[in-house]
C-alpha positions as CSV (number, residue, x, y, z in Angstrom):
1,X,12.2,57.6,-64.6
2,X,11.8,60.5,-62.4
3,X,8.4,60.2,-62.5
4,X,8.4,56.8,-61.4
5,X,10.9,57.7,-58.6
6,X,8.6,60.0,-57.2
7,X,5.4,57.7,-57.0
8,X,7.9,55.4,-55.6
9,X,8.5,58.0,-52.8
10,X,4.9,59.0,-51.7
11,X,4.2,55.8,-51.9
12,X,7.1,55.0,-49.0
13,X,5.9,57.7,-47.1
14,X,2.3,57.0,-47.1
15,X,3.5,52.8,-46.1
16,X,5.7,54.4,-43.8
17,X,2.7,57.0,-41.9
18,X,0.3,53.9,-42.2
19,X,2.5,50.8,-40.4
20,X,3.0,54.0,-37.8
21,X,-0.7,55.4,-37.1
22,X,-2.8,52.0,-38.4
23,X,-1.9,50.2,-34.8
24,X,-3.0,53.0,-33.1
25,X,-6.2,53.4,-34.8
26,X,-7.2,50.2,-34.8
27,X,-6.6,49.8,-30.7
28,X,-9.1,53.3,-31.0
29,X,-11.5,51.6,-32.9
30,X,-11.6,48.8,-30.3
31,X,-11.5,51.1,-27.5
32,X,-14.2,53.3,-29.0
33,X,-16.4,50.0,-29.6
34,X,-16.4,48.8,-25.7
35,X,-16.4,52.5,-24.7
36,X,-20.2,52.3,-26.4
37,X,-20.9,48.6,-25.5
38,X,-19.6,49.7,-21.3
39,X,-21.9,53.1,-21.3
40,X,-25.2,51.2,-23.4
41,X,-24.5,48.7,-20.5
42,X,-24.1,51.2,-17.3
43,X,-27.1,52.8,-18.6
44,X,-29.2,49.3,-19.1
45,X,-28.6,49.0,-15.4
46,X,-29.3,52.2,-14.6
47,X,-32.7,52.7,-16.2
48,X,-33.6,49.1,-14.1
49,X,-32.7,50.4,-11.0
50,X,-34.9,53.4,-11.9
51,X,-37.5,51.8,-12.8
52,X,-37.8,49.5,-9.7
53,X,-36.7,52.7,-7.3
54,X,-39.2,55.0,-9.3
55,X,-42.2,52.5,-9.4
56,X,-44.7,52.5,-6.8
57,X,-46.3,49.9,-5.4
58,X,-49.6,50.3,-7.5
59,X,-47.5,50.1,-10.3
60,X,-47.1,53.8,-12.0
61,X,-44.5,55.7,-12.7
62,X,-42.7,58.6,-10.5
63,X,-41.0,61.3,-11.2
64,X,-37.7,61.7,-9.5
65,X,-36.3,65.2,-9.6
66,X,-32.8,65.8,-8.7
67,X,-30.4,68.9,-8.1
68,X,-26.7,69.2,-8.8
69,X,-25.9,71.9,-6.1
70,X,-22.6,70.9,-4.1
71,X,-22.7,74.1,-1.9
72,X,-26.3,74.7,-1.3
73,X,-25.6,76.4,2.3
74,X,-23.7,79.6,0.1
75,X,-26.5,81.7,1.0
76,X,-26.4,83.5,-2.3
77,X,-28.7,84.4,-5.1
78,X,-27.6,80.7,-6.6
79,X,-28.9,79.1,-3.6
80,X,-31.9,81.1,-3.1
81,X,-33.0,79.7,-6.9
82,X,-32.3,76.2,-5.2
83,X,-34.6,76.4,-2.0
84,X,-37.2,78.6,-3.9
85,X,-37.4,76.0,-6.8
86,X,-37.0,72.9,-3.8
87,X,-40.3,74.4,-1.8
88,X,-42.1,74.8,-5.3
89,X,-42.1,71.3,-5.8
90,X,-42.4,70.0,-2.2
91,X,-45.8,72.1,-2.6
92,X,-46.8,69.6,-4.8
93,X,-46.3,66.6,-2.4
94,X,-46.8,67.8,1.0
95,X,-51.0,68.2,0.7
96,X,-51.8,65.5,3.0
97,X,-50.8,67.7,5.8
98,X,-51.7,70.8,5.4
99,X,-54.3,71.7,7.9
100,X,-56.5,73.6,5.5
101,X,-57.0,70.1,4.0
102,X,-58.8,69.1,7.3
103,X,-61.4,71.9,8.3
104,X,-62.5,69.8,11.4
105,X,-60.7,67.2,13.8
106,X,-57.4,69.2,12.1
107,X,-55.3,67.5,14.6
108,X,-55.9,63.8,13.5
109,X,-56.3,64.5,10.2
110,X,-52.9,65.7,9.6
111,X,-51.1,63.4,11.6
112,X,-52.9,60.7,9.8
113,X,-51.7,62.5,7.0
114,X,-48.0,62.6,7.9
115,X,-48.6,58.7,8.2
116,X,-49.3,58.1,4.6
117,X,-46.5,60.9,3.8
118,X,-43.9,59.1,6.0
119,X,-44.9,55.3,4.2
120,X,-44.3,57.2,1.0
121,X,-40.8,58.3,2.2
122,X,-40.0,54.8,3.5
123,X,-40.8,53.1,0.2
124,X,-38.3,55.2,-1.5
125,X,-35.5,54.8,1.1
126,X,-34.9,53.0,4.6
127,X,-32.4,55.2,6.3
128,X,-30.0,54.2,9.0
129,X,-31.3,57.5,11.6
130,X,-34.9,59.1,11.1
131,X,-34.8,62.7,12.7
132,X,-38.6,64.4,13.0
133,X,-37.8,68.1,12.7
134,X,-41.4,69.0,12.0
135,X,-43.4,67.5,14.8
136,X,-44.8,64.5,13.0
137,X,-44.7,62.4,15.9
138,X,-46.6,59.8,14.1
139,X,-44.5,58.9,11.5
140,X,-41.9,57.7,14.4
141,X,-43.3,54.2,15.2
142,X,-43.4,54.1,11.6
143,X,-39.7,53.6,11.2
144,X,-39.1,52.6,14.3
145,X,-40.6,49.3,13.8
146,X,-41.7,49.2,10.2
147,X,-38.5,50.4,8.8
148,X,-36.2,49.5,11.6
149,X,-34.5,52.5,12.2
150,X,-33.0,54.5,14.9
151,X,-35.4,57.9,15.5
152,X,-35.7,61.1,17.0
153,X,-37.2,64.0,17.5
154,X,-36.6,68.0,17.2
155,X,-39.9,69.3,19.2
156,X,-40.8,73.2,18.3
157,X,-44.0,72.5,19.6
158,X,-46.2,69.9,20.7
159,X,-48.9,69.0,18.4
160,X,-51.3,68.8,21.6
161,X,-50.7,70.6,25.1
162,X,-52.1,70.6,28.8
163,X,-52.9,74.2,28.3
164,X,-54.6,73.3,24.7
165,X,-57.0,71.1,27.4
166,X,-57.2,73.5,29.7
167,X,-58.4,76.2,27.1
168,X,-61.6,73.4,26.3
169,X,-62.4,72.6,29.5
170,X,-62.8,75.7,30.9
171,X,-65.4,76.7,28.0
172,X,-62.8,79.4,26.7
173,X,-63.0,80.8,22.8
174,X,-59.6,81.0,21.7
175,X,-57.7,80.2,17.9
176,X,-58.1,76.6,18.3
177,X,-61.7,76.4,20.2
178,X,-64.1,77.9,18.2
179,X,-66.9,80.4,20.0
180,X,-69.6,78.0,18.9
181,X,-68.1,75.1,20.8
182,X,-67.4,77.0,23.7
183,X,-70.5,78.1,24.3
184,X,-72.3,74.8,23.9
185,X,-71.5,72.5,27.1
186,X,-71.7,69.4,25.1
187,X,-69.5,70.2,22.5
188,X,-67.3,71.0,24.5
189,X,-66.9,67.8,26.4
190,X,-66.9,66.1,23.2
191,X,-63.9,68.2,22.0
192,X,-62.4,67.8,25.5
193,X,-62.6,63.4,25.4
194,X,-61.5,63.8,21.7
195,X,-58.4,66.2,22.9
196,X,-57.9,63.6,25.8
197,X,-57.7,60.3,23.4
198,X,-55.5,62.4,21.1
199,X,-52.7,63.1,24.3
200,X,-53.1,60.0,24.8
201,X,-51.8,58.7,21.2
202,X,-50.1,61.0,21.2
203,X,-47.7,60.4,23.8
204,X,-47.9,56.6,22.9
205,X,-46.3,57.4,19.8
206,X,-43.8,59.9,20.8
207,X,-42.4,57.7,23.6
208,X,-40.9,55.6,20.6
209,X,-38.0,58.3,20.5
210,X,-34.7,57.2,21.1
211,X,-33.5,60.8,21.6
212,X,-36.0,63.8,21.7
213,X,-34.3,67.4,21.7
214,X,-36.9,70.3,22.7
215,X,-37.1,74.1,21.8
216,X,-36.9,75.5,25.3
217,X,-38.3,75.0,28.9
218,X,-41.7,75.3,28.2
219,X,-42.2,72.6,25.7
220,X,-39.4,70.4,27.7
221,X,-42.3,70.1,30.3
222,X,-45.3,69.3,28.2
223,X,-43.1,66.6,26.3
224,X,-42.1,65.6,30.0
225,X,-46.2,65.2,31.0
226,X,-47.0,63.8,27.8
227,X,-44.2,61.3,26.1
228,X,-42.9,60.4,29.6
229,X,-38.7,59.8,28.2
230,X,-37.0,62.4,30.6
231,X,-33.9,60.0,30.6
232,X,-33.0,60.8,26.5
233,X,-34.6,64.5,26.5
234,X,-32.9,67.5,26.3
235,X,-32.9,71.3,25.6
236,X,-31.6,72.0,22.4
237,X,-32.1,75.9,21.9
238,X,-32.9,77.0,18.1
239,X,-30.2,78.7,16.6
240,X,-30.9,82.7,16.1
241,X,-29.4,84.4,13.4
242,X,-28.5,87.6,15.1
243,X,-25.6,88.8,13.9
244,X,-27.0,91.5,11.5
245,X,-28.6,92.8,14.3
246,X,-25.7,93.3,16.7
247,X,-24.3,95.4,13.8
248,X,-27.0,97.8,15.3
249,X,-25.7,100.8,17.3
250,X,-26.8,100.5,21.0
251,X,-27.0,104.2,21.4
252,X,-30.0,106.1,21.1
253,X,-29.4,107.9,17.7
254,X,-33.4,109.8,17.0
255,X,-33.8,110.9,13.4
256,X,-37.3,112.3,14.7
257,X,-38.5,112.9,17.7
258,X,-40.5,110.9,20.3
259,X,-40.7,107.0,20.3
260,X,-41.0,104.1,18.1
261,X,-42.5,100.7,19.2
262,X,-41.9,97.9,16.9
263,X,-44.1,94.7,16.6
264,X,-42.3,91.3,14.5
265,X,-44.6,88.5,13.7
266,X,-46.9,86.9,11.0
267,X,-50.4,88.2,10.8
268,X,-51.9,85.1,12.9
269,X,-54.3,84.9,14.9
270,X,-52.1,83.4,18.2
271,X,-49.6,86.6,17.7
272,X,-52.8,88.4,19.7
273,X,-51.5,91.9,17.8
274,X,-55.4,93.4,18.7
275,X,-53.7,93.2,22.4
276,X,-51.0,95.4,21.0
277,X,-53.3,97.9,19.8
278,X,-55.9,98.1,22.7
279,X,-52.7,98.7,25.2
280,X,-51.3,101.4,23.3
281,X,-54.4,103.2,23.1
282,X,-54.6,103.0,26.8
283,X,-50.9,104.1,26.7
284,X,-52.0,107.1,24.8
285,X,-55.4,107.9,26.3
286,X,-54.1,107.7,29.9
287,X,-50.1,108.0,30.1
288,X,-48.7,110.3,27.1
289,X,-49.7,113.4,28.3
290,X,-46.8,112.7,31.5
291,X,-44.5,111.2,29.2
292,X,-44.1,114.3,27.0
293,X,-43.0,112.4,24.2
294,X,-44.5,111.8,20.2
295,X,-45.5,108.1,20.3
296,X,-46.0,105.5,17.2
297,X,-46.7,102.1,16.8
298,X,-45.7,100.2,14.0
299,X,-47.2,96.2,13.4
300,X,-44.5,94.7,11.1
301,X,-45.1,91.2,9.7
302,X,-46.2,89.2,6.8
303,X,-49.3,87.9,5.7
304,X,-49.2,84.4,3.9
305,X,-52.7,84.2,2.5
306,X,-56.4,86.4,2.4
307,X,-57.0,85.4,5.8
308,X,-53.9,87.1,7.4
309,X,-54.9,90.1,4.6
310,X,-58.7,90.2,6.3
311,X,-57.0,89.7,10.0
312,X,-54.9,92.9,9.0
313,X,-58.1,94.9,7.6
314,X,-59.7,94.1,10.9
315,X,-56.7,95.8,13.0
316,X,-57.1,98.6,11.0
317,X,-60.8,98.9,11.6
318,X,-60.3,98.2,15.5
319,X,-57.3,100.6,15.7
320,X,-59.9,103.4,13.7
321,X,-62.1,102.5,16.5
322,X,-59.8,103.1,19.4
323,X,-59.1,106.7,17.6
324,X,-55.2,105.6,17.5
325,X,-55.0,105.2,13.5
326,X,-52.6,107.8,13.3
327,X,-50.3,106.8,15.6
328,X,-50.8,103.1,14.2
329,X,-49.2,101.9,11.1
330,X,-48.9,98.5,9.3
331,X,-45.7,97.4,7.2
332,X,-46.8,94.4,5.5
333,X,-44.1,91.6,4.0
334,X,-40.9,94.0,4.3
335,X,-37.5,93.6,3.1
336,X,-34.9,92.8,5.6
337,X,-33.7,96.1,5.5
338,X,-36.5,98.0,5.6
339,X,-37.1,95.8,9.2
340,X,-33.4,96.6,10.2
341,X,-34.2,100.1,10.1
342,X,-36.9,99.9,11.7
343,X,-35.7,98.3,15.1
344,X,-32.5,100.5,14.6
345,X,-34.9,102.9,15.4
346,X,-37.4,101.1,17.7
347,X,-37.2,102.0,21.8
348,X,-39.5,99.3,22.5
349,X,-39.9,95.5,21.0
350,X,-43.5,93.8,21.7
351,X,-44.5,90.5,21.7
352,X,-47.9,89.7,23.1
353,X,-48.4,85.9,22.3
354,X,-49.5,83.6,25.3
355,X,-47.1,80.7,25.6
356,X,-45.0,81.3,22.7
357,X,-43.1,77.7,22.4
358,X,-39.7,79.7,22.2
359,X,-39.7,83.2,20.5
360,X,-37.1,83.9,18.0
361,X,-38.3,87.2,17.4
362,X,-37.9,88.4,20.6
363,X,-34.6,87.2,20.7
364,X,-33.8,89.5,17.4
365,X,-35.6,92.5,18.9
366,X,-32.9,91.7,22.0
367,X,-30.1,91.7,19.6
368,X,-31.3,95.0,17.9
369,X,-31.1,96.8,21.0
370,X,-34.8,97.4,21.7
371,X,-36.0,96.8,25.0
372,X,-38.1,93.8,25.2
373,X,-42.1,93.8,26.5
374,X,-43.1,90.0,25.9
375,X,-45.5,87.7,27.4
376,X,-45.2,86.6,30.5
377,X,-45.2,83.0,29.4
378,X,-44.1,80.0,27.2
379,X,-40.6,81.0,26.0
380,X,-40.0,84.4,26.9
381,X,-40.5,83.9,30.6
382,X,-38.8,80.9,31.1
383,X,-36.1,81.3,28.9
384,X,-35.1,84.4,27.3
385,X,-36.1,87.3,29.3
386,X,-34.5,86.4,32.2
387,X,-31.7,87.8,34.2
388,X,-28.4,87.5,33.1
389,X,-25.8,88.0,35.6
390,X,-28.0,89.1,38.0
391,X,-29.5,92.1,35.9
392,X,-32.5,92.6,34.5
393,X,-33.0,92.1,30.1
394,X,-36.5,93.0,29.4
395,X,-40.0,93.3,30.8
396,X,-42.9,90.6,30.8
397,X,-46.7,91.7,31.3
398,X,-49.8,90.1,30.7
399,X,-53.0,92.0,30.3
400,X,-54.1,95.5,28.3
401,X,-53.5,96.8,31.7
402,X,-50.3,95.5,32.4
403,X,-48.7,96.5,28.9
404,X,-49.9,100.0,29.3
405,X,-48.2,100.5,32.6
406,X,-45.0,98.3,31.4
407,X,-44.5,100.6,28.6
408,X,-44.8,103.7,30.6
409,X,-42.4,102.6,32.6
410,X,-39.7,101.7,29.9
411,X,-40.3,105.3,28.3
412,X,-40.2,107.0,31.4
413,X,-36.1,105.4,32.1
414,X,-33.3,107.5,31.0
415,X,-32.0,106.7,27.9
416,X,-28.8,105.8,30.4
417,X,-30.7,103.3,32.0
418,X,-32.4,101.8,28.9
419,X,-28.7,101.2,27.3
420,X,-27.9,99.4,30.4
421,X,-30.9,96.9,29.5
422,X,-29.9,96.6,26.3
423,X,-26.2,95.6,27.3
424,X,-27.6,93.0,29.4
425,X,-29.8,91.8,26.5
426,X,-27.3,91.7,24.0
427,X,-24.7,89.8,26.6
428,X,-27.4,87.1,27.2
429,X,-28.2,86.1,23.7
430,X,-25.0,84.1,23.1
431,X,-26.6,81.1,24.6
432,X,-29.1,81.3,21.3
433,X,-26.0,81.4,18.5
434,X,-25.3,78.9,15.8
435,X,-22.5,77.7,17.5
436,X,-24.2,76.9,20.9
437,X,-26.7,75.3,19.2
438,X,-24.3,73.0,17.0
439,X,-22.5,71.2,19.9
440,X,-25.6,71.1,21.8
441,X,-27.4,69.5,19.0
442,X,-24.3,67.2,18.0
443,X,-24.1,65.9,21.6
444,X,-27.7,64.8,21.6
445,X,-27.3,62.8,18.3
446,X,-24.0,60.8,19.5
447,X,-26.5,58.2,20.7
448,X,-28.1,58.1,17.5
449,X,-24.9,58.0,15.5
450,X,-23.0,55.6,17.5
């Protein structure tokens, strides 16, 4: 009997845990069911609309790649995996314009490159606003009127200038005229028509811009001559990242004697560093002897490929030839500290390119507190080394000559009067920060964005 009591009772409980939990698993079990059904669905309709996004047109498959990052602008090691991994694979994409893909007629080939790259772009998306920060000004009629959209353009630099024809017609070797060409009169008026036809295009396609935003003053009047659309252009300064710079003592603080001049740049051939060289040799053949003072030369800068590493070997050999090796010295892709120290230590800053479009680096060599010897041209001259309340922020010169004697003259200051410069340089920088340069930018795109 007691035995049969007890059954009796886990039987009760178990009826009792059942008619409480069964409901509830059975609603799961349903749940579960269209939970599986809903996702094998969402995913149906997800592998269509890749499949008709990621097709092309001649009807293989791409490969869409896509990064989960929501705070890419960190600016920590994180991030720096992002961009690194980001301009590994754009590598892969971006070979219709590199210009080493076009050995002659450069110019057309890559904007006929950026055509085909821009159709690409447009097949997989039709935005609202197309912004050209690049100077592609080909792909702009492309959306304009194949894709509809609103465009503009950020112009560094234009692809073609007035001094670019100037530089062919008057038979001049330079970067972008080879000697061969220059020397031979009809080559040269075959380059000149071909560079005539392009500014032409050129400026066909680049009036399609609803807004165009420019570097600085220099290119603001080549885009003027050439695209023609002063009513929706403006100057749109690049922002500098300075700050790390102003961190720099303005004082003269010498861990050796004598003085430092500091060159920043890439290893190109438009940087014109062999000017550098053959004016401090003059410096030091014909003016150290009155200054008194230990002099050194350092060419800082990177070099991107075997050409920059041969353009390098070639300052060393003219720099041997000049008898100034030992006072010349190369640092070649620094870190950013080792570059800190180096202008926290620098009395001079050089830049010797002819019309550089804007010239960050000088702008950084500003901040650091060395005093500025730029071109007088492009950038620098029209918008940087200027006066600033009326006082002077750095020196321009032109020729070997010209150098020489400037940087005589800036050694030969007290070190009272070259702090003074270097106030005024710092105070006149703000007009270059990030902030400037967002409202500024912001301002121009209301058009686009209303």
């Amino acid at each position: 009997m007691a035995a049969d009591t007890g059954s009796w009772c886990v039987y009760a409980v178990l009826r009792f845990f059942y008619s409480l939990f069964f409901p509830g698993l059975m609603i799961c079990g349903v749940l579960c069911v269209y939970l599986v059904i809903g996702l094998w669905v969402i995913r149906w309709h997800l592998q269509r609309k890749k499949k008709s996004v990621s097709t092309s047109k001649n009807g293989k498959e791409q490969t869409v790649v896509a990064f989960f990052h929501p705070y890419c602008n960190a600016g920590g090691g994180g991030e720096r995996v992002l961009w690194c991994a980001l301009r590994a694979l754009q590598k892969k994409k971006r070979y219709l314009v590199e210009d080493s893909r076009y050995p002659h007629f450069t110019l057309l080939g890559q904007s006929l490159g950026s055509i085909l790259l821009g159709w690409e772009a447009l097949m997989q998306r039709v935005p609202d606003v197309y912004i050209d920060s690049m100077g592609y000004a080909f792909t702009l009629p492309l959306f304009k009127y194949v894709g509809g959209c609103r465009v503009g353009s950020y112009v560094h630099y234009p692809t073609i200038s007035t001094d670019m024809l100037s530089v062919v017609k008057n038979q001049n070797p330079g970067f972008n005229n080879a000697a061969f060409i220059s020397r031979n009169a009809l080559l040269s008026k075959a380059k000149l028509i071909y560079y005539y036809l392009f500014a032409f295009v050129y400026g066909l396609v680049g009036s399609c811009s609803d807004i165009v935003m420019v570097n600085s003053s220099w290119t603001l009047n080549h885009i003027l001559s050439l695209w023609k659309v002063g009513h929706c252009t403006n100057i749109v300064y690049p922002p500098c990242d300075v700050q790390t710079f102003l961190d720099i003592p303005l004082h003269e603080k010498k861990v050796t004697p004598g003085h430092l001049l500091v060159s920043i740049g890439q290893f190109r051939p438009e940087k014109n560093h062999a000017l550098q060289i053959k004016a401090f040799a003059k410096l030091l053949n014909e003016k150290a002897a009155e200054l008194g003072h230990s002099l050194k030369l350092v060419l800082i800068g990177g070099c991107r490929n075997k050409d920059d590493e041969f353009r390098v070997n070639q300052l060393r050999s003219l720099s041997e030839n000049l008898g100034v090796q030992e006072n010349v010295e190369f640092k070649i892709n620094i870190s950013f500290d080792e570059l800190k120290n180096y202008l926290s230590e620098a009395t001079i800053g050089l830049h010797t390119m002819w019309n550089e479009h804007f010239g960050i680096g000088v702008v950084e060599c500003m901040a650091a507190g060395t005093v500025i010897l730029a071109h007088n041209s492009g950038g620098p001259k029209l918008d940087i080394v200027i006066p600033h309340e009326g006082q002077i922020t750095g020196f321009l010169a032109e020729s070997e000559e010209g150098y020489a004697d400037s940087m005589a003259h800036i050694l030969s200051l007290s070190a009272e009067e070259r702090l003074q410069i270097r106030k005024n340089a710092r105070a006149s920088i703000s007009r270059f920060s990030d902030q400037e340069f967002e409202v500024a930018f912001l301002c121009s795109m209301e058009k686009l964005l209303t």
